[in-house]
C-alpha positions as CSV (number, residue, x, y, z in Angstrom):
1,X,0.0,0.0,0.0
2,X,1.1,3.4,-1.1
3,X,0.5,5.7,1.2
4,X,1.3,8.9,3.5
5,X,-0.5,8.8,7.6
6,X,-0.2,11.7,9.5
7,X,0.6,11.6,13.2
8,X,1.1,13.9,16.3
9,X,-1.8,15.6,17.0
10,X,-3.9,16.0,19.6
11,X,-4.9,18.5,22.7
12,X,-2.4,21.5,23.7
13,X,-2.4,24.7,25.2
14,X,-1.9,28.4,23.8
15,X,2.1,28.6,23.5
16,X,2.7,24.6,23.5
17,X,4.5,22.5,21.1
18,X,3.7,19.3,18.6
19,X,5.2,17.7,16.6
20,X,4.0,16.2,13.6
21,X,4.9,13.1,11.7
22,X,4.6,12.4,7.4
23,X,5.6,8.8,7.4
24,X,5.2,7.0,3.9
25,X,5.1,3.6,3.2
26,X,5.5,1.6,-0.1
27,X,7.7,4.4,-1.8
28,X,10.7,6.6,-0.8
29,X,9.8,9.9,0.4
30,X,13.4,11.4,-0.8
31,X,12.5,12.2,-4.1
32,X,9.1,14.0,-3.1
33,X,8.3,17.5,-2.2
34,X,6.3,17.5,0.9
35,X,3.9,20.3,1.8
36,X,2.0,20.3,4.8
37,X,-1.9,21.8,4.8
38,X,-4.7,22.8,7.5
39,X,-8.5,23.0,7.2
40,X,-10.1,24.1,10.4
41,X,-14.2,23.9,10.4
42,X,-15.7,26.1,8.2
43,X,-12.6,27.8,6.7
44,X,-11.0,26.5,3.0
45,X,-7.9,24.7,3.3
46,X,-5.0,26.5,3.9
47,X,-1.1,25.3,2.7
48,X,1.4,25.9,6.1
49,X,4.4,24.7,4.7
50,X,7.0,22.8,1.9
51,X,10.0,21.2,1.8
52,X,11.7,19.7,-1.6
53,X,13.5,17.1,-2.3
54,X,17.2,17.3,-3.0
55,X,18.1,20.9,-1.9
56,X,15.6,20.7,1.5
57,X,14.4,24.6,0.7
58,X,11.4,25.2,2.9
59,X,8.9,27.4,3.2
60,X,6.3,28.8,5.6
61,X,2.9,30.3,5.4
62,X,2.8,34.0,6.8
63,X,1.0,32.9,9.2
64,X,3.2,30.2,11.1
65,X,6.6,31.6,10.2
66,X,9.0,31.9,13.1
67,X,7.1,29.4,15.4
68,X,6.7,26.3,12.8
69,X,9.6,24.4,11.4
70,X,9.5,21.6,8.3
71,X,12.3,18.8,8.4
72,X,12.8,15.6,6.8
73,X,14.4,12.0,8.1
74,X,15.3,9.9,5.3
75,X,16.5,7.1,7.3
76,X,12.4,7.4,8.4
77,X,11.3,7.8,5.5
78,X,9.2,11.0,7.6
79,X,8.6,14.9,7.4
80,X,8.1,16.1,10.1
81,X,6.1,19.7,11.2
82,X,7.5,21.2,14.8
83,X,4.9,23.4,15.5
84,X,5.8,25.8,18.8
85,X,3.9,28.7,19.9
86,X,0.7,27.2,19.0
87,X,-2.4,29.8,19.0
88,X,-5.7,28.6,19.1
89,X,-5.9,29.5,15.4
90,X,-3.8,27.0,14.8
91,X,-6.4,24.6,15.3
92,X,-7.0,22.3,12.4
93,X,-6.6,19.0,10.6
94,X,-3.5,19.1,9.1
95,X,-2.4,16.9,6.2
96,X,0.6,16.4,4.4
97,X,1.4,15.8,0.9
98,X,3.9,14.8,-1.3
99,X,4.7,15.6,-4.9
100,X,7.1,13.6,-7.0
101,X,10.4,15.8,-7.9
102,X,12.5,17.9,-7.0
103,X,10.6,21.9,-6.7
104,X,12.0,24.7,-5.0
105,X,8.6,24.8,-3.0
106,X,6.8,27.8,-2.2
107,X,3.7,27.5,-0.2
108,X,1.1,29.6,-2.0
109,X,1.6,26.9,-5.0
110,X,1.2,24.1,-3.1
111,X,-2.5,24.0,-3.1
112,X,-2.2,24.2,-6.8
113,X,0.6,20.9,-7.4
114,X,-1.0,17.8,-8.5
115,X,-0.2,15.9,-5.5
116,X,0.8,11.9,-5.8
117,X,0.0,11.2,-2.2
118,X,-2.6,12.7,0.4
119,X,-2.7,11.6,4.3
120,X,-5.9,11.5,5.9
121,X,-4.8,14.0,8.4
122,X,-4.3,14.4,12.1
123,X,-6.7,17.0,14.4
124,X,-4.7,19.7,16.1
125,X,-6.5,21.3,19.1
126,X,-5.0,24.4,20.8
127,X,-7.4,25.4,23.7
128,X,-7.1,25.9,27.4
C-alpha cells in the first residue's frame, strides 16, 4: 500500500509545542516534495508549509513563520512539522502531501501541485 499517515496531534495549550509526523510507506519519500496543509471547520484549506527534495528549501505560510519548522528524516522515510507557539488558530486538521520531484517549493503553489500522495490527516486542538 502506497501511502502517506499523519501523526502527532492532539490536545495543547496556547504557546505549546507538537510535533508532527509524514511517514510513507511503499515508496521513498526522498524524491518528493512535501507540503503540509490545515482545514479548520468552516474555513478553505490553507497550505502551512514545503520542503523539496534534494536541496531541502522550505517554506512557511505568513501565518506560522518563526514558530513552525519543516524537516525531513530519510533514514524514516518522515517529514516532520514542529509546531511551537501554538495559537488557538492553529487549530486544524493538518495533512501532508507529497509531490514527486525535486521543486524549489513555495507555499502559496502548493494548493495548486498535483499531489501523488494525500494523508488522511491528524486533528490539532490548541485550547485551554
Amino acid at each position: 500500500q502506497l501511502q502517506l499517515v499523519e501523526s502527532g496531534g492532539g490536545l495543547v495549550q496556547p504557546g505549546g509545542s507538537l510535533r508532527l509526523s509524514c511517514a510513507a510507506s511503499g515508496f521513498t519519500l526522498d524524491y518528493y516534495a512535501v507540503g503540509w496543509f490545515r482545514q479548520a471547520p468552516g474555513k478553505e484549506r490553507e497550505g502551512v508549509s514545503c520542503i523539496s527534495s534534494s536541496s531541502g528549501s522550505t517554506d512557511y505560510a505568513d501565518s506560522v513563520k518563526g514558530r513552525f519548522t519543516i524537516s525531513r528524516d530519510n533514514a524514516k522515510n518522515t517529514v516532520y512539522l514542529q509546531m511551537n507557539s501554538l495559537k488557538p488558530e492553529d487549530t486544524a486538521v493538518y495533512y501532508c502531501a507529497a509531490d514527486y520531484g525535486a521543486h524549489e517549493c513555495v507555499v502559496p503553489d502548493t494548493l495548486s501541485l498535483p499531489m501523488d500522495y494525500w494523508g488522511k490527516g491528524t486533528l490539532v486542538t490548541v485550547s485551554s
